[in-house]
C-alpha positions as CSV (number, residue, x, y, z in Angstrom):
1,X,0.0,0.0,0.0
2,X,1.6,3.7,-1.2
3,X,1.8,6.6,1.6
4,X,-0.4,8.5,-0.7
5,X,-3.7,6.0,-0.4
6,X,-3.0,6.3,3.6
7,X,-2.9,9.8,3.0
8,X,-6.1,9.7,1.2
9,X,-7.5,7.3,3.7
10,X,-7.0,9.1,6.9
11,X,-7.2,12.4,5.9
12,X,-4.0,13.3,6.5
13,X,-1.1,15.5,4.8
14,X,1.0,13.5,2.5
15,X,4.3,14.7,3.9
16,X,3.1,13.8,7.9
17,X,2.4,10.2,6.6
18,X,5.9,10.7,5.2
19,X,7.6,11.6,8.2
20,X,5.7,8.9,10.8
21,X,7.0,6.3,7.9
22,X,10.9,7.7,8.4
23,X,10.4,7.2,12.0
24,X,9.1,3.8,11.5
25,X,12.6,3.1,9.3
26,X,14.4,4.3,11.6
27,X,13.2,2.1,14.4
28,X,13.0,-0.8,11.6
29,X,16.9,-0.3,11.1
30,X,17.4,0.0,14.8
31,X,16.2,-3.7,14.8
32,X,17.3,-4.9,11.6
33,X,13.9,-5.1,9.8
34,X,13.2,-4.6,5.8
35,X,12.7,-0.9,5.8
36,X,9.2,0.4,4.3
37,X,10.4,1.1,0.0
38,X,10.9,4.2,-0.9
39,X,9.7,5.2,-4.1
40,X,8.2,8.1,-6.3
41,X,5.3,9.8,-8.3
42,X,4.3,12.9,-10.5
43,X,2.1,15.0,-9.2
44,X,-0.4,17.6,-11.3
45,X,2.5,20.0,-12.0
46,X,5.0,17.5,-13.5
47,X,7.2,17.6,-10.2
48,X,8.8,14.1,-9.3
49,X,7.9,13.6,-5.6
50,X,9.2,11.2,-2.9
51,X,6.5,8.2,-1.4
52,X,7.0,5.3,0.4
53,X,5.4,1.4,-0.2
54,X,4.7,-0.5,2.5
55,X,3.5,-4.2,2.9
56,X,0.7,-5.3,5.1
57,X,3.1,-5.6,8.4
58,X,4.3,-2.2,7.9
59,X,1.2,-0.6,7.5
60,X,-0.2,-1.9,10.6
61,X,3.2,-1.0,12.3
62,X,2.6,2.8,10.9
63,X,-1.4,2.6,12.4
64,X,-0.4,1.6,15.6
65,X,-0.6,5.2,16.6
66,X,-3.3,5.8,14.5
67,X,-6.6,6.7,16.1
68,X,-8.7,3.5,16.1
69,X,-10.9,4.6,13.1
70,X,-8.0,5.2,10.7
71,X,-6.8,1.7,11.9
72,X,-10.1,0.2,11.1
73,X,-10.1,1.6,7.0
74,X,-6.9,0.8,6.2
75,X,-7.4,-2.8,7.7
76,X,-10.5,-3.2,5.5
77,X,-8.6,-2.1,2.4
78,X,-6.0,-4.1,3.0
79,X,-8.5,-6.9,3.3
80,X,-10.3,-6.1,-0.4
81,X,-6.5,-6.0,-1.7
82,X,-6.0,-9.5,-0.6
83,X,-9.5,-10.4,-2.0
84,X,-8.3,-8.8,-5.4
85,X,-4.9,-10.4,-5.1
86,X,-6.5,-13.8,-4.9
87,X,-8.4,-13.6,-8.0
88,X,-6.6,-15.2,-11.1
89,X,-6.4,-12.2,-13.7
90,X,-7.8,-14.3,-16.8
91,X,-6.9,-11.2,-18.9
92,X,-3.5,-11.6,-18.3
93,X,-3.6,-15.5,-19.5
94,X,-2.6,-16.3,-22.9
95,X,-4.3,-19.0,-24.5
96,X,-1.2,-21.1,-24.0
97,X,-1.1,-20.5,-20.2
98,X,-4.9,-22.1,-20.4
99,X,-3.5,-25.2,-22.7
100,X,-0.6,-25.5,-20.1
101,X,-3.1,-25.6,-17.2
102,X,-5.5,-27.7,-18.3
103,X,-2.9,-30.0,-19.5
104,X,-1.5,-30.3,-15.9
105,X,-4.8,-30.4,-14.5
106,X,-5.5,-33.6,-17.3
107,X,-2.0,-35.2,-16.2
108,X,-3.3,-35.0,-12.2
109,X,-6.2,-36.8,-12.9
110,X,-4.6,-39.6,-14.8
111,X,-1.9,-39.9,-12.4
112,X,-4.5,-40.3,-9.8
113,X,-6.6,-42.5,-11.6
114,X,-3.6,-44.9,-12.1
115,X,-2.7,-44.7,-8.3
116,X,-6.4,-45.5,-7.4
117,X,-6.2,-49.1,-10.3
118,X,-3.1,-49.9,-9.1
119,X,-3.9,-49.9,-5.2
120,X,-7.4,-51.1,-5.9
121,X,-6.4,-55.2,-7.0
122,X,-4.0,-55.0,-3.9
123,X,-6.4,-54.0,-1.6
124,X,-9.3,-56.0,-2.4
125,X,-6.7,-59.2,-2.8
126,X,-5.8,-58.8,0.7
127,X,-9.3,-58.1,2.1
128,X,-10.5,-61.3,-0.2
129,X,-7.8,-63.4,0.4
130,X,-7.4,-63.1,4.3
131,X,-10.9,-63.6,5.4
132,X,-11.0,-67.3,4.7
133,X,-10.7,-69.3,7.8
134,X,-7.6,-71.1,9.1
135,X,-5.2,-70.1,12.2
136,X,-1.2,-69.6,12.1
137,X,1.2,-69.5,14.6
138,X,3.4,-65.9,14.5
139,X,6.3,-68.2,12.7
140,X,3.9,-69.3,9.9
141,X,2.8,-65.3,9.9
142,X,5.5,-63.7,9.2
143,X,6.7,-66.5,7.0
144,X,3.3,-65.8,5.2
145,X,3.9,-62.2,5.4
146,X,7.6,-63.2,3.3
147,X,9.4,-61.6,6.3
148,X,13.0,-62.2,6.8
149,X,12.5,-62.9,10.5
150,X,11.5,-64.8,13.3
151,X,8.2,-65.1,15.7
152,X,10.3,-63.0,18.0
153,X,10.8,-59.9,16.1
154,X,7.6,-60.2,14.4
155,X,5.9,-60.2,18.0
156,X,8.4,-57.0,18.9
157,X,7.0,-55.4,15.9
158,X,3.2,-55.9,17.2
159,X,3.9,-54.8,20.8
160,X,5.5,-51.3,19.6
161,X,2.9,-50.7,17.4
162,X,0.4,-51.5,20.8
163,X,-1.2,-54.4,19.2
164,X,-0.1,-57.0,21.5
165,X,0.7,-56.2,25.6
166,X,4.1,-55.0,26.5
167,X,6.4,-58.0,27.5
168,X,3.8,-59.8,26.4
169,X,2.5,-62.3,23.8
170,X,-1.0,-62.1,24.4
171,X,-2.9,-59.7,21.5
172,X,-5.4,-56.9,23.4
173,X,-8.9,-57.6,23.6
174,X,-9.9,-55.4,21.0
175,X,-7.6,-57.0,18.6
176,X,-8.8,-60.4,18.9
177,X,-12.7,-59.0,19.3
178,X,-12.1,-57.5,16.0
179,X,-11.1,-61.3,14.9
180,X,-7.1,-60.9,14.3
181,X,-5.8,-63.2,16.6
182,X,-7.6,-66.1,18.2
183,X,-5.9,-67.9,21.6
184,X,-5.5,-71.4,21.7
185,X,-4.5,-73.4,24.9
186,X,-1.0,-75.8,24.4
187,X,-0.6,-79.0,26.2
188,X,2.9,-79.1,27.5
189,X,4.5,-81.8,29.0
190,X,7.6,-81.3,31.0
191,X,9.5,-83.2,32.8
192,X,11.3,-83.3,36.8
193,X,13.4,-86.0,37.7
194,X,11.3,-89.3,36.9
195,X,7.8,-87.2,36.2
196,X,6.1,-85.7,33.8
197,X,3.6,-82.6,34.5
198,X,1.4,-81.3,31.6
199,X,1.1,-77.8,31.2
200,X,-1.8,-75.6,29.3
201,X,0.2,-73.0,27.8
202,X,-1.6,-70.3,25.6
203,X,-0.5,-69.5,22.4
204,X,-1.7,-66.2,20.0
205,X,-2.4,-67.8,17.2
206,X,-3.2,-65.5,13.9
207,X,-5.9,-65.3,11.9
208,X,-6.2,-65.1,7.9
209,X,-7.7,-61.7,8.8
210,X,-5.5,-60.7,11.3
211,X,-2.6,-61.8,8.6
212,X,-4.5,-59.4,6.2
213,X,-4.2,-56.6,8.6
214,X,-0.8,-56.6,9.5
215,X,0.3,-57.0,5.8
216,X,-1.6,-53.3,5.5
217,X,-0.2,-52.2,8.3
218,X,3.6,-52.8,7.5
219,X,2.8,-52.5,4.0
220,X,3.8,-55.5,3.0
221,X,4.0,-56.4,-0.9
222,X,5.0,-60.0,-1.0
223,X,2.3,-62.1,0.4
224,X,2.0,-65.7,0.9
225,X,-1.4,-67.7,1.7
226,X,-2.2,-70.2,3.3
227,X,-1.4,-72.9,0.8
228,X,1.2,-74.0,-1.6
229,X,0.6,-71.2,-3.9
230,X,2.3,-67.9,-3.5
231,X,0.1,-64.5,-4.2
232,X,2.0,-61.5,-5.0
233,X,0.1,-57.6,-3.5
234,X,2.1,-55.3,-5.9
235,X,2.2,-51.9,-3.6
């Protein structure tokens, strides 16, 4: 915004709104801010006259000590400014620019479209796939899942990501309510000295669903059923 439309604004004298801007540059240099832009103009007579632009900051700087009315204008003209500001000038766009932007705008949408075909097989595979029935133990999961690892780090993995209880092997409630994991009770027998005690031991066991979900949650594109065929999820 010019010093002469404050001028105009508030009513007052060109060369005042002129001064109060110097003393805003000075303090501005005092603390190492962009100074308001000087500038210049031709008035009726032909004369080349000194006049300051400022940006939005500055201008509410220079109202500060503005009576609250003058405050109030120049913050609604600043506000139709940005309104104007915002509005694409379509006179200014050649009929190239439009070719250029509805070209982009064409590209988008196919690139989207191809994202959405390409995620759409994997993700109805996996939903398809994994709601058949049949239980696995976390080995045969993450064997399943083609991880490189073992039960252990594979249960690790689910107690970071709060799926199982910390220290834990046992799945939360909500987990197996929502049919991921099911628990089924071991018979152990161990032996002291000349006996032999059985032992029920549970064991998380996973489910075709549950395999599902943690393929989508470690995004997993190499996925193994059930059987002696191997599916492949391409991410």
């Amino acid at each position: 915004m010019s010093s002469r439309e404050i001028a105009t604004m508030t009513g007052k004298r060109h060369d005042h709104v002129i001064r109060d801007i110097e003393k805003l540059n000075e303090n501005y240099n005092l603390l190492t801010l962009p100074k308001c832009g000087v500038s210049e103009y031709i008035d009726s007579t032909g004369r080349k006259l000194k006049c300051y632009n400022l940006t939005k900051i500055q201008t509410m700087d220079l109202m500060t000590g503005y009576r609250t009315d003058l405050r109030i204008k120049i913050n609604r003209r600043w506000e139709e400014l940005e309104k104007q500001n915002s509005k694409p000038n379509l006179d200014s766009i050649t009929k190239k620019d439009l070719a250029l932007l509805l070209l982009e705008s064409e590209k988008e949408k196919e690139t989207l479209l191809l994202e959405n075909q390409r995620m759409k097989p994997r993700d109805e595979y996996i939903d398809k796939v994994f709601s058949s029935d049949g239980l696995l133990t976390m080995s045969e999961a993450a064997k399943s899942l083609g991880l490189d690892i073992g039960r252990n780090i594979l249960y690790n993995i689910l107690r970071d990501r709060g799926i199982l209880f910390k220290g834990s092997k046992e799945p939360k409630q909500e987990y197996v309510n929502r049919g991921y994991f099911a628990m089924k009770q071991n018979m152990i027998q161990i032996k002291k000295g000349d006996a032999t005690i059985t032992k029920v031991e549970p064991q998380t066991m996973v489910t075709q669903k549950g395999l599902g979900y943690i393929a989508k949650l470690l995004g997993i594109v190499n996925v193994k059923h059930n059987s002696d065929d191997s599916k492949t999820i391409n991410q």
